[in-house]
N, CA and C atoms as an extended XYZ file, in Angstrom:
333
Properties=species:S:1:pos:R:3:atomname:S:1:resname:S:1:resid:I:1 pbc="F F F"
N        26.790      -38.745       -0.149 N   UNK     1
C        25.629      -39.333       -0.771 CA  UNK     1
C        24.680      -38.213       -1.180 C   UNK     1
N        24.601      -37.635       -2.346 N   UNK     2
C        24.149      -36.587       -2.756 CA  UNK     2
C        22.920      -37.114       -2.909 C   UNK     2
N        21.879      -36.429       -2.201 N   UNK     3
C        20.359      -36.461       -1.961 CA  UNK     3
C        19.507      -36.362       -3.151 C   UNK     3
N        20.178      -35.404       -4.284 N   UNK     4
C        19.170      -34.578       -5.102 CA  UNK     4
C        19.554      -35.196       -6.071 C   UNK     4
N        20.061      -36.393       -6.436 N   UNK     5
C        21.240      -37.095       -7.557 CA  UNK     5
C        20.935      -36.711       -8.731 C   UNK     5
N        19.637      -36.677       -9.369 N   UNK     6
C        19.063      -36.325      -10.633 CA  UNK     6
C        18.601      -34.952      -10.497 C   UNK     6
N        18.255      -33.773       -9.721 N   UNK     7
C        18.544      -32.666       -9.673 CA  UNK     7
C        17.291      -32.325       -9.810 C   UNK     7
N        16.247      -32.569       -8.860 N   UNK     8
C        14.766      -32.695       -8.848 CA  UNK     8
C        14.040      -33.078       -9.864 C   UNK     8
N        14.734      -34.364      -10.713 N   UNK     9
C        14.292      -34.487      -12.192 CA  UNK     9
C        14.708      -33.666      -12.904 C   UNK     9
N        15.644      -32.972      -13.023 N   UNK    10
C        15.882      -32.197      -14.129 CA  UNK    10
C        16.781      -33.284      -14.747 C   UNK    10
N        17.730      -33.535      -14.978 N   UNK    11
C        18.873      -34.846      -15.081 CA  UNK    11
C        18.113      -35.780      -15.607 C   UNK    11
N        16.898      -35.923      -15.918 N   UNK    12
C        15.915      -37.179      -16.354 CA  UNK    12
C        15.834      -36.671      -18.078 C   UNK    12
N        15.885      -35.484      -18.433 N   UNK    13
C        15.508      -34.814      -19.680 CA  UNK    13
C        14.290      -34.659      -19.897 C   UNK    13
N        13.609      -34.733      -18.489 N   UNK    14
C        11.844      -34.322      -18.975 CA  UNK    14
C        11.321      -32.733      -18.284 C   UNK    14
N        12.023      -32.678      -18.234 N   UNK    15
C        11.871      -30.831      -18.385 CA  UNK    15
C        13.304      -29.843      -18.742 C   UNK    15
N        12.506      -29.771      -20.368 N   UNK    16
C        13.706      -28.816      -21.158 CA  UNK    16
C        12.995      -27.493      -21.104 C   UNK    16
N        11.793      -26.747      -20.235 N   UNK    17
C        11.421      -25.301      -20.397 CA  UNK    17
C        11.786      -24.985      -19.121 C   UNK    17
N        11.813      -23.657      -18.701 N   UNK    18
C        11.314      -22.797      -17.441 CA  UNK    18
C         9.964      -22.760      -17.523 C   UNK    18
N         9.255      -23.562      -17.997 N   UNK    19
C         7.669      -23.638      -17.511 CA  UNK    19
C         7.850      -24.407      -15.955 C   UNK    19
N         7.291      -24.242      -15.156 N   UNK    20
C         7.042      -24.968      -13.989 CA  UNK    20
C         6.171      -25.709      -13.892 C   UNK    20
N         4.845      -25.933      -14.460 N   UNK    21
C         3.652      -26.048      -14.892 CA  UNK    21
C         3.377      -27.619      -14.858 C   UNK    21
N         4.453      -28.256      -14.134 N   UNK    22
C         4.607      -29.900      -14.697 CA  UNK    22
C         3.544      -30.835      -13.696 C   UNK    22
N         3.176      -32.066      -14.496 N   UNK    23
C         2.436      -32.685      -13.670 CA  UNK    23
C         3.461      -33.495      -12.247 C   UNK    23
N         4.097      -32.348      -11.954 N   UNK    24
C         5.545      -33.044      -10.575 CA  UNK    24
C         5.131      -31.904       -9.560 C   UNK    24
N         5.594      -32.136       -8.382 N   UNK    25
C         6.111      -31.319       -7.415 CA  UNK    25
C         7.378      -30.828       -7.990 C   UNK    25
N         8.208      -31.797       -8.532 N   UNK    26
C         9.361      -31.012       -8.846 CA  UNK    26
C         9.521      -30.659       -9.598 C   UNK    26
N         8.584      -30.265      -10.542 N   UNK    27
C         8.544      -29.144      -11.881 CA  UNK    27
C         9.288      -28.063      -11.529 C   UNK    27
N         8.418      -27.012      -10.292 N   UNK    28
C         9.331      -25.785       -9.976 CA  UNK    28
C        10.749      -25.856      -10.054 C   UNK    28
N        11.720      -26.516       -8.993 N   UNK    29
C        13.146      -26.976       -8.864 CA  UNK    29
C        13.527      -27.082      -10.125 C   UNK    29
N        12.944      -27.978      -11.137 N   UNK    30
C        13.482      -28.885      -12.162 CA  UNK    30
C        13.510      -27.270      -13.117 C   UNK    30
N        12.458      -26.706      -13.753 N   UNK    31
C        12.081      -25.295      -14.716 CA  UNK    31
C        13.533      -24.492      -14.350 C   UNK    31
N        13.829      -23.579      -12.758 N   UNK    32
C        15.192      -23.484      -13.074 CA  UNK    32
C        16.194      -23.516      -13.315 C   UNK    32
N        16.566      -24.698      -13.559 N   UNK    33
C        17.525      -25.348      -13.555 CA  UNK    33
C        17.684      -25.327      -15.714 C   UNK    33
N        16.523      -25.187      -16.038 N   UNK    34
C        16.057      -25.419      -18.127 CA  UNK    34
C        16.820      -24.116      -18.529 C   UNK    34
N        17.591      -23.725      -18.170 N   UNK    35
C        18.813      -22.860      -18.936 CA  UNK    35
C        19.529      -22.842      -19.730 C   UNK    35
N        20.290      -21.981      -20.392 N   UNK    36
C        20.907      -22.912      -21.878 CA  UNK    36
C        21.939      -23.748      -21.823 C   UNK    36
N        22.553      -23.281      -20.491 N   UNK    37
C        24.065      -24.105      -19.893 CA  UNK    37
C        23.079      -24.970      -19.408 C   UNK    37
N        22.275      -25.474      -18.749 N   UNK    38
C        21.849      -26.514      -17.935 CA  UNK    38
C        21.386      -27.519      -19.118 C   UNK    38
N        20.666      -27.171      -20.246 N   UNK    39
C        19.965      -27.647      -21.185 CA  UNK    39
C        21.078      -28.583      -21.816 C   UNK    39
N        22.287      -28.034      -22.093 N   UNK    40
C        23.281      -28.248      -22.700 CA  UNK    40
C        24.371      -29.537      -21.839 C   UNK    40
N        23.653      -29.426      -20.668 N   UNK    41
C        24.353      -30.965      -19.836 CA  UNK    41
C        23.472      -31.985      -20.256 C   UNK    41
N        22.083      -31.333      -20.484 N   UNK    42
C        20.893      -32.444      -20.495 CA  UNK    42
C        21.595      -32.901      -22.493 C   UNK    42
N        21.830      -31.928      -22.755 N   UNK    43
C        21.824      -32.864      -24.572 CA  UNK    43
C        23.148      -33.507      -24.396 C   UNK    43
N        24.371      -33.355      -23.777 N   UNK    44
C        25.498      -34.249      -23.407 CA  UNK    44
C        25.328      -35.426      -22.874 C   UNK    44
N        24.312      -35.732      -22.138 N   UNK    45
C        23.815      -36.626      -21.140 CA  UNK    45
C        22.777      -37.541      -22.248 C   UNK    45
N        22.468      -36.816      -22.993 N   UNK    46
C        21.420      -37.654      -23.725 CA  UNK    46
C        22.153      -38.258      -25.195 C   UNK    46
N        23.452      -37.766      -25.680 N   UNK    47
C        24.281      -37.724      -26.475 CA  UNK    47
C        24.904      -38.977      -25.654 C   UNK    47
N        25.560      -38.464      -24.734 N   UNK    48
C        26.436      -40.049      -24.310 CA  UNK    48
C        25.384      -41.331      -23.874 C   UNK    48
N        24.791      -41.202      -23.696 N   UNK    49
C        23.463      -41.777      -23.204 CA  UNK    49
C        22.994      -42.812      -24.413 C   UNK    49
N        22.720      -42.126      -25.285 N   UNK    50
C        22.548      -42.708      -26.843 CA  UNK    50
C        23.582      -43.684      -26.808 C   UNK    50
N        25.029      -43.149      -27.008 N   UNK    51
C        25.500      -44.318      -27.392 CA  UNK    51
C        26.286      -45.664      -26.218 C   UNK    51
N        25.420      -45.240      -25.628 N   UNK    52
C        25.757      -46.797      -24.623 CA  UNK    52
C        23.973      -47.525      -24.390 C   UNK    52
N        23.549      -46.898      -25.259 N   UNK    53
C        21.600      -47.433      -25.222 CA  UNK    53
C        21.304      -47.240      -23.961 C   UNK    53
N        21.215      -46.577      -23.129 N   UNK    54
C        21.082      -45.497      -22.176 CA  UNK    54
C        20.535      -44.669      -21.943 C   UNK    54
N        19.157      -44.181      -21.207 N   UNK    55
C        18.566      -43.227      -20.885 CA  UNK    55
C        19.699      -41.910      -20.308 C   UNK    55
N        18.740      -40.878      -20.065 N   UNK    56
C        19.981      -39.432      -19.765 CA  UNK    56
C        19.626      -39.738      -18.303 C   UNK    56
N        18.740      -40.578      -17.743 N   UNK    57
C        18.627      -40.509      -16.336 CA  UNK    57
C        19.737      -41.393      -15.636 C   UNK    57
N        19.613      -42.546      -16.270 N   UNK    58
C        21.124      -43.943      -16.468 CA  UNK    58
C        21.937      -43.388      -16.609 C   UNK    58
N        22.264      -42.088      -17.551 N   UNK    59
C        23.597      -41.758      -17.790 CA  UNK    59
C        23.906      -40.741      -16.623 C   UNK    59
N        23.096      -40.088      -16.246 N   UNK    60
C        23.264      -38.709      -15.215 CA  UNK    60
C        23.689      -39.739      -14.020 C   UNK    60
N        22.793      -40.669      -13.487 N   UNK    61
C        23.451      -41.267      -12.352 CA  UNK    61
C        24.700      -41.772      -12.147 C   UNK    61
N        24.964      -42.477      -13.664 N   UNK    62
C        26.699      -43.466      -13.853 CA  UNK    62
C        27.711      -42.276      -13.380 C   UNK    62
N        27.516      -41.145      -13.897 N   UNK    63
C        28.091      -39.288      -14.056 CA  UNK    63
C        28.048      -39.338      -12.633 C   UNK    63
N        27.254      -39.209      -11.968 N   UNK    64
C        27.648      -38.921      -10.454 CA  UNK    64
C        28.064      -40.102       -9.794 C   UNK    64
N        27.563      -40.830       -9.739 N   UNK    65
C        28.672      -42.265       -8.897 CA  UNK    65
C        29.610      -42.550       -9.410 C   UNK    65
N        30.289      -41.871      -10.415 N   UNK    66
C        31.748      -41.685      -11.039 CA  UNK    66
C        32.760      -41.129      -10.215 C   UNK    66
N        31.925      -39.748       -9.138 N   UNK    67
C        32.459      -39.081       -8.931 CA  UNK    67
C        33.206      -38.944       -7.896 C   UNK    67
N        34.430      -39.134       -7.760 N   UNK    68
C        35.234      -39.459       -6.302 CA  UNK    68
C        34.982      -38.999       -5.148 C   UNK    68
N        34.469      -38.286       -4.554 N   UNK    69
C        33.526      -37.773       -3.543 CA  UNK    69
C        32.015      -38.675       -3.314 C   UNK    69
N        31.992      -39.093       -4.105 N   UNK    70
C        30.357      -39.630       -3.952 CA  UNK    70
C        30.366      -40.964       -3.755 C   UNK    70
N        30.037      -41.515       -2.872 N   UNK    71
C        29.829      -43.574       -2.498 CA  UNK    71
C        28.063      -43.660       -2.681 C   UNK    71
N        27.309      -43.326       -3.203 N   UNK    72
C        26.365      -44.028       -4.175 CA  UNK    72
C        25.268      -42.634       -4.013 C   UNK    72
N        24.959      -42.290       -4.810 N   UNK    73
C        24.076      -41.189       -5.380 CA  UNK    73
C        22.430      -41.797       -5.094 C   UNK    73
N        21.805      -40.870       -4.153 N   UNK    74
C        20.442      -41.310       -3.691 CA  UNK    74
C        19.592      -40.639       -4.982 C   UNK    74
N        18.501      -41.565       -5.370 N   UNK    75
C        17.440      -40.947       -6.365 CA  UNK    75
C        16.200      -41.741       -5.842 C   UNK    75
N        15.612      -41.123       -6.689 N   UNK    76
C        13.765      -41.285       -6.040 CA  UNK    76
C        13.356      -41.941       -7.577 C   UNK    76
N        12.095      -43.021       -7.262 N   UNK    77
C        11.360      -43.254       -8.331 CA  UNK    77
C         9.795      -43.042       -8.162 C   UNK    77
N         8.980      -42.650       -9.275 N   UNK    78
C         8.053      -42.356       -8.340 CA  UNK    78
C         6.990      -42.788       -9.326 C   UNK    78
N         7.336      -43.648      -10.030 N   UNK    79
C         6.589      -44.460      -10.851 CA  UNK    79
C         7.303      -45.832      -10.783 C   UNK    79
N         6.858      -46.989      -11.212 N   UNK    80
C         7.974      -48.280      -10.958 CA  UNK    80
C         8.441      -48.611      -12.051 C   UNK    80
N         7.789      -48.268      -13.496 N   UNK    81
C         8.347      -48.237      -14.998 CA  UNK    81
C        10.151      -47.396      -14.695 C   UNK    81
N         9.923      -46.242      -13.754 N   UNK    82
C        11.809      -45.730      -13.640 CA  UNK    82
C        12.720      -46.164      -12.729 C   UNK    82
N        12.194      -47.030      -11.807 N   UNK    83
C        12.926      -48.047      -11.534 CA  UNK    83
C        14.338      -48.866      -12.442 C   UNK    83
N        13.803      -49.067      -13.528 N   UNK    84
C        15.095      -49.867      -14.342 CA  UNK    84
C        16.120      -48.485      -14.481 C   UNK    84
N        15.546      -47.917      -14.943 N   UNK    85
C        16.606      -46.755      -15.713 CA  UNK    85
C        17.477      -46.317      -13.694 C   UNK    85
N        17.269      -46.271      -12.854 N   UNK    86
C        18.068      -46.033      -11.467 CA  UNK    86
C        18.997      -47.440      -11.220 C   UNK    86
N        18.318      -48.707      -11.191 N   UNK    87
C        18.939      -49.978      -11.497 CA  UNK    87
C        19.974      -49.978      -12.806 C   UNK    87
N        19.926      -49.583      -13.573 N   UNK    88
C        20.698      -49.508      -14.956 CA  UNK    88
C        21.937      -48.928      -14.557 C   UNK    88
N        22.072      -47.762      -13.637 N   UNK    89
C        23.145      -46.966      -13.808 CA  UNK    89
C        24.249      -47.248      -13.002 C   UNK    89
N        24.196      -48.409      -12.627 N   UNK    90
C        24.618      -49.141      -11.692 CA  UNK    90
C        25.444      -50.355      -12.187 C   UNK    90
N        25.639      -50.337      -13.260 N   UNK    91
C        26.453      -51.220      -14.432 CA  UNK    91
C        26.747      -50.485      -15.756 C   UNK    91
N        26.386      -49.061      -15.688 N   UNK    92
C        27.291      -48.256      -17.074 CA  UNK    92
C        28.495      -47.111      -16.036 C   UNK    92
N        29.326      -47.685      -17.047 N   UNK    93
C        30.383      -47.255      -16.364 CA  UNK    93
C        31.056      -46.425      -18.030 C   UNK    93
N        30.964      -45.042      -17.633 N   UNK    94
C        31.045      -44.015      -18.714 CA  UNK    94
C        32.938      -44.059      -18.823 C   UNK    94
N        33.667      -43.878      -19.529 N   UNK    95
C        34.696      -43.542      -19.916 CA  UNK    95
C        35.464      -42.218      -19.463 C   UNK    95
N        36.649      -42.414      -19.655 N   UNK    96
C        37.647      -41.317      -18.865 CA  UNK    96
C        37.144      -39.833      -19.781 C   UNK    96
N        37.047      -39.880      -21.412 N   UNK    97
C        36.628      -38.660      -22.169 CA  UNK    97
C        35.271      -38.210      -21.599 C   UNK    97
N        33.948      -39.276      -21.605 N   UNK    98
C        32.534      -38.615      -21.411 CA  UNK    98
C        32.446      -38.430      -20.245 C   UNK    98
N        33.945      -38.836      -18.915 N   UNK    99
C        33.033      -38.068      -17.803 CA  UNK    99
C        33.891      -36.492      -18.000 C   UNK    99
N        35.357      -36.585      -18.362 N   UNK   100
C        35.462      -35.035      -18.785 CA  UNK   100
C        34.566      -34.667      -19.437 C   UNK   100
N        34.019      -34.540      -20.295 N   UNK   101
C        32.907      -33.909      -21.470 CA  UNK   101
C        31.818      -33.712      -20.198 C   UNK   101
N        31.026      -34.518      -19.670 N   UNK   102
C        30.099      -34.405      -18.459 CA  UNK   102
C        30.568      -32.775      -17.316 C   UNK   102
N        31.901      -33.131      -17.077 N   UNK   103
C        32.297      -32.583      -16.170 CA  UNK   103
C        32.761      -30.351      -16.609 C   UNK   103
N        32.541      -30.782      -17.838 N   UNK   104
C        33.098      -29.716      -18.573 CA  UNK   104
C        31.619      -28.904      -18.576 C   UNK   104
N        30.930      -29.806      -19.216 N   UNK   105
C        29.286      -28.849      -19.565 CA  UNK   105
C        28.859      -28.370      -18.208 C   UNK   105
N        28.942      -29.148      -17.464 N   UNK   106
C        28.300      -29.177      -15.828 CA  UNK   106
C        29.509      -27.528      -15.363 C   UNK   106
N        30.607      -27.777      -15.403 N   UNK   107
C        30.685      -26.307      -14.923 CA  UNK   107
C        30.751      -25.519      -15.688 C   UNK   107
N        30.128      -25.189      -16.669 N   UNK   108
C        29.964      -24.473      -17.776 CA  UNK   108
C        28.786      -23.626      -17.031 C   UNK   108
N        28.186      -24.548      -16.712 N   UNK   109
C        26.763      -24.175      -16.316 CA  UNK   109
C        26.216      -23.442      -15.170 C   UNK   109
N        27.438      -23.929      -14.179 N   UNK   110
C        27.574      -23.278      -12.943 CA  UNK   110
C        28.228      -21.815      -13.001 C   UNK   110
N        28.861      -21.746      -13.644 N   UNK   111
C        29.099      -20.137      -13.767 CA  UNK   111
C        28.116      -18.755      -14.080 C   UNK   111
């Protein structure tokens, strides 16, 4: 049960700089993570995301509770408007290509 599921908000697509500067605690966490490989999961995520009418936060979660190791991916809401989009991801069920494509950028990134 991966704790950090959305990746201190980074996985949400609301922090694309290394500014830290955010009105979050998890600005800091989230800013390193705004790399060009990291950036580049966030526009995949927001690309597959699009076409299932799907936030990148909906789509980042479906992406990890996909993942055979994982029995349900913990996330935080910290407004109640993002509530739906954590509820949402919980009935998109991404395809055998976009979780390779997911899975491809993601260790792209890790290297």
């Amino acid at each position: 049960m991966p704790y950090y599921a959305l990746a201190s908000g980074f996985l949400t697509g609301k922090y694309r700089t290394t500014d830290a500067t955010g009105d979050s605690p998890r600005a800091g966490g989230a800013a390193k993570l705004a790399t060009p490989a990291g950036l580049a999961v966030i526009d995949a995520l927001e690309e597959i995301g699009r076409a299932h009418g799907a936030s990148i936060a909906t789509t980042a979660l479906a992406w990890v509770r996909a993942q055979p190791t994982v029995v349900a991916p913990l996330a935080s809401a910290s407004r109640p408007e993002q509530v739906k989009d954590l509820l949402a991801s919980m009935s998109l069920d991404l395809s055998t290509d976009e979780l390779a494509r997911l899975d491809a950028v993601s260790a792209a990134a890790q290297d």
